[in-house]
N, CA, C and O atoms as a GROMACS GRO file, in nm:
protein
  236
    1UNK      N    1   0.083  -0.120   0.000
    1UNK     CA    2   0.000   0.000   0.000
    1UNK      C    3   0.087   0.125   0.000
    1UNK      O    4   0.207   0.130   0.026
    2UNK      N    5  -0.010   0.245  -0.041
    2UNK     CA    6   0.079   0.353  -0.083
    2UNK      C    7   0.092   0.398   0.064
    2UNK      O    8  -0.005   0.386   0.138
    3UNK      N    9   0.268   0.473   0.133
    3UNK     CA   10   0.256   0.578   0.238
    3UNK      C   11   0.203   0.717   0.217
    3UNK      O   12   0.215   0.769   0.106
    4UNK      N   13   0.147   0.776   0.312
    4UNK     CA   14   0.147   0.932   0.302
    4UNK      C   15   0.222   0.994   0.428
    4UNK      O   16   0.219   0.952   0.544
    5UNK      N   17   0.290   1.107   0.377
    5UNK     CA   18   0.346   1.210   0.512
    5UNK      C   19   0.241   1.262   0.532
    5UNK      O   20   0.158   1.256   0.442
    6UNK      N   21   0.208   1.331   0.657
    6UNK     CA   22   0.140   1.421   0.679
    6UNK      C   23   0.176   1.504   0.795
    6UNK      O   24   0.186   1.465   0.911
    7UNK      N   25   0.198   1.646   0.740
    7UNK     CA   26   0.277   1.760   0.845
    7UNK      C   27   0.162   1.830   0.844
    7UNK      O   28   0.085   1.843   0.749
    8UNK      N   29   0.148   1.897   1.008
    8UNK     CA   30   0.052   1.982   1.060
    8UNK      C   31   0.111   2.126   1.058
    8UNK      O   32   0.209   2.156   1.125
    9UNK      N   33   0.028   2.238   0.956
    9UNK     CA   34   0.064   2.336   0.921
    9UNK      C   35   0.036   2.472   0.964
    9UNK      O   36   0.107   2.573   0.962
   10UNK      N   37  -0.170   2.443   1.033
   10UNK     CA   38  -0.196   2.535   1.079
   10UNK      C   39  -0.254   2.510   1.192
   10UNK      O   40  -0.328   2.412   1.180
   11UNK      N   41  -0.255   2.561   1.314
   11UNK     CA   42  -0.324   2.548   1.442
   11UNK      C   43  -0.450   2.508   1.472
   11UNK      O   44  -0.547   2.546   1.407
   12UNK      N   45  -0.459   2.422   1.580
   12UNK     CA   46  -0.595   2.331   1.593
   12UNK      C   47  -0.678   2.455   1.700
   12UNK      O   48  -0.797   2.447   1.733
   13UNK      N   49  -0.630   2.512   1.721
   13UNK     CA   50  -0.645   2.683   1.846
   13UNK      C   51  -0.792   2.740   1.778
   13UNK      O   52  -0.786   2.803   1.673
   14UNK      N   53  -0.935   2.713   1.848
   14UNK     CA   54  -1.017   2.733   1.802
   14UNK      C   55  -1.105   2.724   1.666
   14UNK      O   56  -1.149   2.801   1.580
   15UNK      N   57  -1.105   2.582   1.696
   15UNK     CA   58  -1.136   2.516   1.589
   15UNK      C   59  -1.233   2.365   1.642
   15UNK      O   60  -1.186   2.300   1.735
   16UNK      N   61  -1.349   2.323   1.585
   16UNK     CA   62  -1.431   2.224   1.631
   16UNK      C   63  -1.367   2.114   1.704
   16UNK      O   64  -1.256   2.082   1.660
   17UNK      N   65  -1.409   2.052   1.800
   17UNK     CA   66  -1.353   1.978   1.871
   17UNK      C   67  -1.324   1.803   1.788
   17UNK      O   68  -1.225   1.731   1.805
   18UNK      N   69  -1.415   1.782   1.721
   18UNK     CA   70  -1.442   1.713   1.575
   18UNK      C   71  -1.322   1.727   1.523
   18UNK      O   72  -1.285   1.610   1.512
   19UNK      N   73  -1.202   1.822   1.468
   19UNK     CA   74  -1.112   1.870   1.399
   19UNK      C   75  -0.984   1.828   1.509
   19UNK      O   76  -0.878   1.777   1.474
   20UNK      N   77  -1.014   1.854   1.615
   20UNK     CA   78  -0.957   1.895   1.712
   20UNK      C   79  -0.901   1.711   1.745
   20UNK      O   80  -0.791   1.664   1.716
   21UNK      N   81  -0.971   1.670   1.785
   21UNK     CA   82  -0.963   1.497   1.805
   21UNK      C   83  -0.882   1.437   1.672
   21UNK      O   84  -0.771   1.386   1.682
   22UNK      N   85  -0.964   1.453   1.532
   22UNK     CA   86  -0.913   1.423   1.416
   22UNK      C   87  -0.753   1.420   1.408
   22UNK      O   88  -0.695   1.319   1.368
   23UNK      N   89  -0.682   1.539   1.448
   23UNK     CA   90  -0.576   1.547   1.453
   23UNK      C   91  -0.508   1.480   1.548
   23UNK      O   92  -0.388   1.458   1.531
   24UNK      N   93  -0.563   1.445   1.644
   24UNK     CA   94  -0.439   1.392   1.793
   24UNK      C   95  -0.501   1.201   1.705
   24UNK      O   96  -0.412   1.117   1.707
   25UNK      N   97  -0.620   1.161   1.648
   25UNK     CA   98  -0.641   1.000   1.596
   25UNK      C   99  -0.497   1.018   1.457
   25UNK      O  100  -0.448   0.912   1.420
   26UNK      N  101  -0.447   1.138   1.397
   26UNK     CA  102  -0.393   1.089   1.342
   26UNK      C  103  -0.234   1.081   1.382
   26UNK      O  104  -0.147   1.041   1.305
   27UNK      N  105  -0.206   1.135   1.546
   27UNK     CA  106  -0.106   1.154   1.612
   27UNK      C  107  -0.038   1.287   1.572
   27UNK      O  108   0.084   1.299   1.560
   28UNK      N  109  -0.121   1.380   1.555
   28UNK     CA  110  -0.068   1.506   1.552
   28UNK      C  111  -0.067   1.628   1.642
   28UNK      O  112  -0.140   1.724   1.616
   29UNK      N  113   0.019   1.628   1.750
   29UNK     CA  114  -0.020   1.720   1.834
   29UNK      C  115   0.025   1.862   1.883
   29UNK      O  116  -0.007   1.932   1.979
   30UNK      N  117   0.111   1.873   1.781
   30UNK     CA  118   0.192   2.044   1.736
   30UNK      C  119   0.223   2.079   1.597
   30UNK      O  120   0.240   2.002   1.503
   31UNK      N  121   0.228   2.200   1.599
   31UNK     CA  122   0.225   2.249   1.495
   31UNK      C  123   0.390   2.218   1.404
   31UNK      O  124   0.494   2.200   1.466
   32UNK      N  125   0.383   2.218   1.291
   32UNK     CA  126   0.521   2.170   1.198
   32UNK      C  127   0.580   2.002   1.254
   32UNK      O  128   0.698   1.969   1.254
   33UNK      N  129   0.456   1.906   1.303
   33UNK     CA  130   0.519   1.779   1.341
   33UNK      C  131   0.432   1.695   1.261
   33UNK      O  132   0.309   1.702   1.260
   34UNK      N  133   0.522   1.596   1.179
   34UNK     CA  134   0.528   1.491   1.073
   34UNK      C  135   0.501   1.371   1.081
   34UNK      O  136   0.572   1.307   1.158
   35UNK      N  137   0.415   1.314   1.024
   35UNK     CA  138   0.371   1.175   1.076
   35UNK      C  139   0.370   1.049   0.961
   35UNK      O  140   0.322   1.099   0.859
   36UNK      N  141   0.389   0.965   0.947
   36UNK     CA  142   0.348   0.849   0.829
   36UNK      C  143   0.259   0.757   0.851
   36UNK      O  144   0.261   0.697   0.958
   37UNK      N  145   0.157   0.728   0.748
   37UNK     CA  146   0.108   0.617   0.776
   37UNK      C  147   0.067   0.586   0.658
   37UNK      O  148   0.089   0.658   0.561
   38UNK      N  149   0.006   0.482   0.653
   38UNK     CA  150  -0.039   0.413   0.537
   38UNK      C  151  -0.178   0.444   0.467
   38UNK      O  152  -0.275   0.443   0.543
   39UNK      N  153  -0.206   0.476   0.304
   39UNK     CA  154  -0.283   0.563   0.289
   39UNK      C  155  -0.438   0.447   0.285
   39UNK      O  156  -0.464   0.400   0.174
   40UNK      N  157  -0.531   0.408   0.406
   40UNK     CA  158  -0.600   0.340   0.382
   40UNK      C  159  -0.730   0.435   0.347
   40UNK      O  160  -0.726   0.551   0.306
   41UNK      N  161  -0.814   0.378   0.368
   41UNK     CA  162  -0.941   0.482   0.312
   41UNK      C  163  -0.999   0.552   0.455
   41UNK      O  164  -1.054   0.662   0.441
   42UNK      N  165  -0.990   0.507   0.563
   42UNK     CA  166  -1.008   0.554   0.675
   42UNK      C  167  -0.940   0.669   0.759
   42UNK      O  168  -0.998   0.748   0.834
   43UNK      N  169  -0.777   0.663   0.724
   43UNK     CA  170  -0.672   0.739   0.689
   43UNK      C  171  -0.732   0.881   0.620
   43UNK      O  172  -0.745   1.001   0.644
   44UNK      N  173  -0.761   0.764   0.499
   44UNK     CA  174  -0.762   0.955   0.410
   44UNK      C  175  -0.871   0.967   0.460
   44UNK      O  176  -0.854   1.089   0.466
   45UNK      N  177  -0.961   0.955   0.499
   45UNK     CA  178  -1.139   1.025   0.544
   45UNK      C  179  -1.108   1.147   0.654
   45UNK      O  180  -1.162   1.255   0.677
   46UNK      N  181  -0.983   1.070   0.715
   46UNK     CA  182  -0.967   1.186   0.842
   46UNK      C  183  -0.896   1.280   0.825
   46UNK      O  184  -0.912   1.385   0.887
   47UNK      N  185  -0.783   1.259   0.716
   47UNK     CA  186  -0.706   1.370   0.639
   47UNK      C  187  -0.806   1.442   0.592
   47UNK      O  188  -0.820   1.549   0.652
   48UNK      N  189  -0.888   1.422   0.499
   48UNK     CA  190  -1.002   1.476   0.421
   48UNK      C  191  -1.102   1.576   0.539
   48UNK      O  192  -1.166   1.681   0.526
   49UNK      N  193  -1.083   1.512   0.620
   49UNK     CA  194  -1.194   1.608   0.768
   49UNK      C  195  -1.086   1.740   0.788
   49UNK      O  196  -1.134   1.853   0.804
   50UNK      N  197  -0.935   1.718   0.787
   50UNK     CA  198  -0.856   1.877   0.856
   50UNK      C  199  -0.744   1.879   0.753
   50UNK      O  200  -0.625   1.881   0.786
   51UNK      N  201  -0.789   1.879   0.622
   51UNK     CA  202  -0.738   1.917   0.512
   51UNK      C  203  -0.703   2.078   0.476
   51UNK      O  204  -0.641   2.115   0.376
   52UNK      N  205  -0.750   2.152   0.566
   52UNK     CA  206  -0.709   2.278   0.594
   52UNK      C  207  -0.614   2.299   0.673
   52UNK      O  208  -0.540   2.397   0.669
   53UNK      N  209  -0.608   2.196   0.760
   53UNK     CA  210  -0.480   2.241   0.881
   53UNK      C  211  -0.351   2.164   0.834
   53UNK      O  212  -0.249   2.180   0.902
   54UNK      N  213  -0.346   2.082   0.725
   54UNK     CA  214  -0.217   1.995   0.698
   54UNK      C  215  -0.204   1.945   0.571
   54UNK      O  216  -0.295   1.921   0.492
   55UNK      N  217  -0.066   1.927   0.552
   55UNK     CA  218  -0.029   1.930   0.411
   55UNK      C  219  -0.007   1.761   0.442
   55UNK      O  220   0.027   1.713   0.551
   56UNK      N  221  -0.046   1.660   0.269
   56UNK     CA  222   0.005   1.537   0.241
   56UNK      C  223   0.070   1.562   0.132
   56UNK      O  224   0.066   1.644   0.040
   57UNK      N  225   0.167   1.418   0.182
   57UNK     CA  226   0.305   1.400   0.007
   57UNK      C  227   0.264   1.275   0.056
   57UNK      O  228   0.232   1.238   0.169
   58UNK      N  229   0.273   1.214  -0.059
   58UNK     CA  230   0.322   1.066  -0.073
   58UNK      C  231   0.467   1.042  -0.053
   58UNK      O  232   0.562   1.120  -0.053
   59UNK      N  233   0.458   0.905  -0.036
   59UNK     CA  234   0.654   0.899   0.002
   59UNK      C  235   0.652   0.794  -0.092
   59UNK      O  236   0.756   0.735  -0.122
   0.00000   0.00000   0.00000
């Protein structure tokens, strides 16, 4: 299966709690910190939920 990076770009600092969770399920819990995982469809659903707050690359 394909990897994706995913770096957190903009602040979770007043923002739905929904968004807020999204980010710490995908282990993201500061700002400019990098994570990998594998791009399953559940994966991307939650990328797809705070697609404003973080950038993906494939690796």
């Amino acid at each position: 299966m394909k990897r994706i990076r995913i770096t957190q770009v903009k602040s979770a600092i007043d923002r739905p709690v929904r968004q807020k969770r999204s980010l710490e399920a995908l282990g993201l819990k500061k700002m400019h910190r990098t994570v990998e995982h594998t791009a399953t469809p559940q994966i991307l659903g939650i990328v797809d939920s705070v697609k404003h707050l973080v950038t993906v690359e494939e690796i």
